[in-house]
C-alpha positions in Angstrom: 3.7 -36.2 35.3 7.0 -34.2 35.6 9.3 -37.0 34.1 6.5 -37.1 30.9 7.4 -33.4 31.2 10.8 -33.4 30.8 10.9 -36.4 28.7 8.8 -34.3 26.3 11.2 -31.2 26.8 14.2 -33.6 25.8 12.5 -34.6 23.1 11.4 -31.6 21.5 15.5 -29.6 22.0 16.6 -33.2 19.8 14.3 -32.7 17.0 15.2 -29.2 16.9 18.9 -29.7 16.3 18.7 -33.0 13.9 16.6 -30.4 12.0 18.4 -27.3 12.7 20.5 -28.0 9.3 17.6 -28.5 7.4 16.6 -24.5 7.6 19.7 -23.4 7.3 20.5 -24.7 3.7 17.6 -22.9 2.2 19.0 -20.1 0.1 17.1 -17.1 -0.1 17.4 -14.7 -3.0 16.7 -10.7 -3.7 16.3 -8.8 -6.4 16.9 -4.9 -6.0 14.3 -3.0 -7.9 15.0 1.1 -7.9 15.6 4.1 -10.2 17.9 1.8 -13.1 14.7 -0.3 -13.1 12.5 2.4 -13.4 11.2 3.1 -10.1 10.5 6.9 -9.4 12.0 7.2 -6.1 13.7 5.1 -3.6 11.6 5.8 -0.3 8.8 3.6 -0.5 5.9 4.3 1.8 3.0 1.9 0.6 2.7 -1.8 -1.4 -0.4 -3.4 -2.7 -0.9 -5.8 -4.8 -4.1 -5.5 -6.8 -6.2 -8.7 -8.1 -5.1 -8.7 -11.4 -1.5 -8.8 -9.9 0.1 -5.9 -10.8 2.1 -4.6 -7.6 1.6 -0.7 -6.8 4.3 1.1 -5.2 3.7 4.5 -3.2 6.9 6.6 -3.0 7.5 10.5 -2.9 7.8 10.5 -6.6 4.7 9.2 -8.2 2.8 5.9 -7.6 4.9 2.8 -9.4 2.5 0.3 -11.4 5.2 -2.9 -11.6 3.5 -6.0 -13.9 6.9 -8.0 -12.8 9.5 -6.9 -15.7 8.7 -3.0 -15.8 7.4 0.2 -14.5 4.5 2.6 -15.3 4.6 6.1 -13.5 2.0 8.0 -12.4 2.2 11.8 -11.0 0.9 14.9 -11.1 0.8 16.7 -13.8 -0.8 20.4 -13.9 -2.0 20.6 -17.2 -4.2 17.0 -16.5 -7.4 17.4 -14.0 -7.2 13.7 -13.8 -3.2 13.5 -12.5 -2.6 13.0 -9.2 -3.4 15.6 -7.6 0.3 15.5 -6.0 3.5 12.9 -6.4 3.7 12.2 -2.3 2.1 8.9 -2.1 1.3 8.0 1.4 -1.6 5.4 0.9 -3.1 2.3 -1.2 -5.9 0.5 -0.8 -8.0 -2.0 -3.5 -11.5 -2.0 -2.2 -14.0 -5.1 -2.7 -14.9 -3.6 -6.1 -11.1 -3.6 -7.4 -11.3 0.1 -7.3 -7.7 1.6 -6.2 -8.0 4.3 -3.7 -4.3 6.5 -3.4 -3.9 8.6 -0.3 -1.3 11.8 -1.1 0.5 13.8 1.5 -0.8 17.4 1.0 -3.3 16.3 -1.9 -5.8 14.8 -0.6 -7.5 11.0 -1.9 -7.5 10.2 -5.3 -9.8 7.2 -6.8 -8.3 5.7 -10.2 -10.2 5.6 -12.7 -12.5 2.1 -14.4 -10.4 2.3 -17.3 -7.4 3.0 -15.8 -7.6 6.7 -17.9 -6.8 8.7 -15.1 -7.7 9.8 -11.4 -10.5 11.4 -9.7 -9.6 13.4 -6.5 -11.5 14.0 -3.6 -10.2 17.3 -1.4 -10.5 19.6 1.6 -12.6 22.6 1.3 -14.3 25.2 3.2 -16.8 25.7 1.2 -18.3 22.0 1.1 -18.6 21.4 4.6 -18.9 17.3 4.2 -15.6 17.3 2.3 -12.6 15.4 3.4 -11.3 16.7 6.8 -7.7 16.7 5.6 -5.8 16.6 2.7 -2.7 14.8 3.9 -4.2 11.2 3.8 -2.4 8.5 6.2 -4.6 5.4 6.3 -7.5 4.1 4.1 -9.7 0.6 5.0 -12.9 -0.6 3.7 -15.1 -2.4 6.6 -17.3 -5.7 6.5 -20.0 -3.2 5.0 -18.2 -2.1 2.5 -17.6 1.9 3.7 -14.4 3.5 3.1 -12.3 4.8 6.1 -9.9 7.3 5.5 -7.2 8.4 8.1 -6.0 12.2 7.9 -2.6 13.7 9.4 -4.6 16.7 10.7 -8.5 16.0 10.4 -8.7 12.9 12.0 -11.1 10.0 10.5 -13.4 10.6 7.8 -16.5 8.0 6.8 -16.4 7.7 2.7 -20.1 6.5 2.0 
């Protein structure tokens, strides 16, 4: 048993090295994206890709729509009720009806509209006492029964249903 053991052991360390140069010939490549390319900001705190491919980027500048060769920015803007409700984007999530969900520091959750014509923002208030529990979002997740989860800096977890 310990000489099949060993023999085993022996054989595995050869394979390793005649195939060690094998891994170390593959070239790897990168691509900086940032502000020349038209990224908002360089600190990027979220990434999802969505089904229809585009890749969203959340930064402390906007969220970043990237369809591969450009950038679309999206931030608040105070003359729009359907901006962001604030350019600090700490959260992304796609839920199982391609609805994107963006979690703001400070502005609370934002769904994006169908259409893609703007966003509709869900907040903290006192006055609605089943309102979000924070508005600095950290964490969103949709479970096996399709219920939104949202994670708060301050308020703890709230149930979206």
């Amino acid at each position: 048993m310990r000489l099949t053991f060993v023999t085993i052991l022996l054989w595995l360390s050869n394979w390793s090295l005649l195939h060690a140069g094998q891994f170390e010939t593959e070239q790897l490549s990168f691509r900086r994206l940032g502000g020349a390319q038209g990224l908002s900001q360089s600190v990027i705190r979220c990434i999802v890709q969505d089904r229809t491919g585009y890749m969203w980027f959340g930064t402390q500048d906007g969220l970043n729509r990237f369809d591969g060769y450009t950038f679309s920015v999206y931030r608040h803007d105070p003359e729009s009720a359907s901006s962001l409700p604030n350019n600090s984007i700490a959260a992304i999530y796609e839920d199982h009806n391609g609805t994107l969900w963006i979690g703001t520091s400070g502005g609370g959750l934002s769904r994006r509209n169908a259409k893609g014509s703007g966003f509709l923002t869900y907040q903290h208030s006192l006055a609605i006492p089943n309102s979000l529990s924070d508005n600095t979002i950290s964490f969103i997740y949709e479970d096996r029964s399709n219920v939104l989860w949202i994670g708060t800096e301050f308020g703890g977890l709230d149930k979206f249903d």
